[in-house]
C-alpha positions in Angstrom: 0.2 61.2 -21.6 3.9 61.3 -22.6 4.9 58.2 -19.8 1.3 56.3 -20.9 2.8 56.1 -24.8 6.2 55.6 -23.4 4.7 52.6 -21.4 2.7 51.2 -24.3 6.2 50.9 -26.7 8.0 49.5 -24.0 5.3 46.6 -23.5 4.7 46.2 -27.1 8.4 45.3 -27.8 8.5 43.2 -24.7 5.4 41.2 -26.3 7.1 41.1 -29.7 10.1 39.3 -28.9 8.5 37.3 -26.3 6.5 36.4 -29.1 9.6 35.6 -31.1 11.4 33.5 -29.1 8.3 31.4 -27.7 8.0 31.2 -32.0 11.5 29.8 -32.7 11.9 27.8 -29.5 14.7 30.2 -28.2 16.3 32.4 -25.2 18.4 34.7 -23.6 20.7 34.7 -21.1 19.2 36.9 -17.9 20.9 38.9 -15.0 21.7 35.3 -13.4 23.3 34.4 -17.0 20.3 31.8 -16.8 18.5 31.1 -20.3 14.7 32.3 -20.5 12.1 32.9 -22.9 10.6 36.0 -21.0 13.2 38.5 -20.6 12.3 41.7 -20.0 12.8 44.7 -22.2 14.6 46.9 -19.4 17.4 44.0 -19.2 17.4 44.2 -23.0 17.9 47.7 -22.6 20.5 47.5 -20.0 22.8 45.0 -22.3 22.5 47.9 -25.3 24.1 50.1 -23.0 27.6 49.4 -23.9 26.4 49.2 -27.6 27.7 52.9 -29.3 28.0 54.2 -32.8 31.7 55.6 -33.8 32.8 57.2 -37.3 36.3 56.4 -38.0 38.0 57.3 -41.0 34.5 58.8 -42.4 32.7 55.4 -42.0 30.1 54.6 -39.6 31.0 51.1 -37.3 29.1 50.0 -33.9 31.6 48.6 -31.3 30.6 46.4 -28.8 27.8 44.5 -30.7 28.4 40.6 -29.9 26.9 37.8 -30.8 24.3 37.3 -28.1 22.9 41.0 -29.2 22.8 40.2 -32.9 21.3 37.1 -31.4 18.6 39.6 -29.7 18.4 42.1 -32.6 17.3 39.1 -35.0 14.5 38.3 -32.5 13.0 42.3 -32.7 12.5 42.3 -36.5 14.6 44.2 -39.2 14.0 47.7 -38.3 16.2 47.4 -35.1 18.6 45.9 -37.4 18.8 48.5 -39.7 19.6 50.5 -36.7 22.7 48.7 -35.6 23.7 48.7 -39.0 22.9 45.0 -40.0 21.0 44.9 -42.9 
């Protein structure tokens, strides 16, 4: 039951910002660093790997977020902002 839920948010956000980009007439660069419209949400979740949280001096900062993943968190909607800290 666990991996059918599990399944269902992983093909819901692929559907979203699929959805998004077809929307605004843009893409993102795949493995091949080819642009596409139909990425797939485990390559999204591969290029979030590097992406990590660190407190220094008592204030919370997120290193490694470029532009391409802003790029990508614009496309998935406001809640995955708020989670990187863009708001």
């Amino acid at each position: 039951m666990i991996m059918g839920l599990c399944l269902l948010v992983y093909n819901l956000a692929q559907r979203k910002l699929r959805q998004a980009l077809l929307t605004s007439d843009g893409s993102i660069r795949n493995q091949v660093k080819k642009f596409t419209n139909k990425p797939t949400m485990r390559w999204i979740f591969q290029m979030f790997q590097s992406v990590h949280l660190l407190f220094v001096d008592g204030q919370q900062q997120i290193s490694n977020l470029t532009e391409e993943r802003q790029k990508i968190l614009i496309y998935l909607g406001e809640s995955c902002r708020q989670y990187y800290l863009m708001i």
